[in-house]
PLY file of the C-alpha trace (Angstrom):
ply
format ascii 1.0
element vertex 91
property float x
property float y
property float z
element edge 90
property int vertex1
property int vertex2
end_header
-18.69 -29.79 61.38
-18.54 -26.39 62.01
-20.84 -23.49 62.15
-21.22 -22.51 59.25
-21.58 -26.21 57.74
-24.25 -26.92 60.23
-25.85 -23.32 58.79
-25.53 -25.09 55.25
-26.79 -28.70 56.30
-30.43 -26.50 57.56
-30.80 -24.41 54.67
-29.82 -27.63 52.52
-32.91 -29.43 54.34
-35.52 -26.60 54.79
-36.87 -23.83 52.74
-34.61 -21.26 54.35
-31.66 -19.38 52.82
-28.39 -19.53 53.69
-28.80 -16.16 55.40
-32.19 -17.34 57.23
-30.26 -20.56 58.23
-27.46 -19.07 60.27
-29.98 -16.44 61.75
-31.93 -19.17 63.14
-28.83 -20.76 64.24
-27.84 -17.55 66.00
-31.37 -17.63 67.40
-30.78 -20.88 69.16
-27.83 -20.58 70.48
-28.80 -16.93 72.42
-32.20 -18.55 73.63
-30.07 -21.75 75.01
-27.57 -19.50 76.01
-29.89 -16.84 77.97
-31.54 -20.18 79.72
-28.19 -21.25 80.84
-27.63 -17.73 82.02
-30.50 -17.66 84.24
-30.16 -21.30 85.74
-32.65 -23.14 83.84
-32.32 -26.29 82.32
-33.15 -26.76 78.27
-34.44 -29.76 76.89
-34.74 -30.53 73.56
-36.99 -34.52 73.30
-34.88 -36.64 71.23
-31.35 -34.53 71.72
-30.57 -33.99 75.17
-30.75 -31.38 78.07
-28.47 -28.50 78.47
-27.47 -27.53 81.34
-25.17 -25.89 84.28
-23.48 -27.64 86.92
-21.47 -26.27 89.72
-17.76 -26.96 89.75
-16.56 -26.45 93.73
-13.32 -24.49 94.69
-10.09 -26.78 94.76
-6.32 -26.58 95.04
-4.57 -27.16 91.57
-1.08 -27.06 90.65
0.51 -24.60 87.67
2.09 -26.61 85.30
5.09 -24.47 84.27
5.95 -23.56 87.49
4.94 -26.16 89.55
3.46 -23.62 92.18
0.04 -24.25 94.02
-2.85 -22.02 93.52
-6.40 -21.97 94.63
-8.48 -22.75 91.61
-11.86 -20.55 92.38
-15.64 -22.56 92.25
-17.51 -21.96 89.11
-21.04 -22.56 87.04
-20.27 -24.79 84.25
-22.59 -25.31 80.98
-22.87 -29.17 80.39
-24.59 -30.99 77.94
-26.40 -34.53 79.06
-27.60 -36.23 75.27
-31.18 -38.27 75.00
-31.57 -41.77 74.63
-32.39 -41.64 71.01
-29.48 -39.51 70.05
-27.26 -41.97 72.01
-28.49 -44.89 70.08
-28.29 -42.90 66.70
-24.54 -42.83 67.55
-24.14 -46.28 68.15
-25.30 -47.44 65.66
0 1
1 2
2 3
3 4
4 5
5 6
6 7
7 8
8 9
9 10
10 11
11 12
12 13
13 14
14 15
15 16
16 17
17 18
18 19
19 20
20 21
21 22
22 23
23 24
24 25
25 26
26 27
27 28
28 29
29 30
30 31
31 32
32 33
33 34
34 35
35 36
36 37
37 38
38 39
39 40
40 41
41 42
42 43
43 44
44 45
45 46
46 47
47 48
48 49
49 50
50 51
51 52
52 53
53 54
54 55
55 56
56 57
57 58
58 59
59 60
60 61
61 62
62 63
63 64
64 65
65 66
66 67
67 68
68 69
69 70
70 71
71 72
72 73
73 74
74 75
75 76
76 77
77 78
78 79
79 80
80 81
81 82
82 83
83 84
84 85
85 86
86 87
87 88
88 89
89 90
């Protein structure tokens, strides 16, 4: 599913338009993403909790030229699903 099919599924199950649909898509992915931004954690009961996690500085290896380069640390978003959208997908 893509964006725009998600966009469709919401304005299929609500009373919004199309157009309404994807601007409250939009709308929740900037207010997740401004969260992540500043560090804070979002939780959503019954989906899961985004969030970032901190990846640490390492040594990796270029694949082409088989050279050695210092991969730098980074702030990673990450995604950590709920216990009832974990059993919806089991069963």
């Amino acid at each position: 599913m893509n964006k725009k099919e998600l966009s469709d599924a919401i304005a299929s199950s609500t009373d919004l338009t199309g157009t309404q649909a994807t601007a409250a898509l939009d709308a929740a992915v900037e207010a997740i993403s401004a969260e992540l931004k500043k560090g804070e954690k979002v939780t959503i009961a019954g989906f899961g909790t985004f969030e970032t996690r901190q990846r640490a500085a390492r040594t990796g290896r270029n694949p082409q030229t088989g050279e050695t380069m210092q991969i730098s640390a980074s702030t990673t978003p990450a995604f950590k699903p709920a216990a009832g959208l974990k059993r919806a997908v089991d069963s």
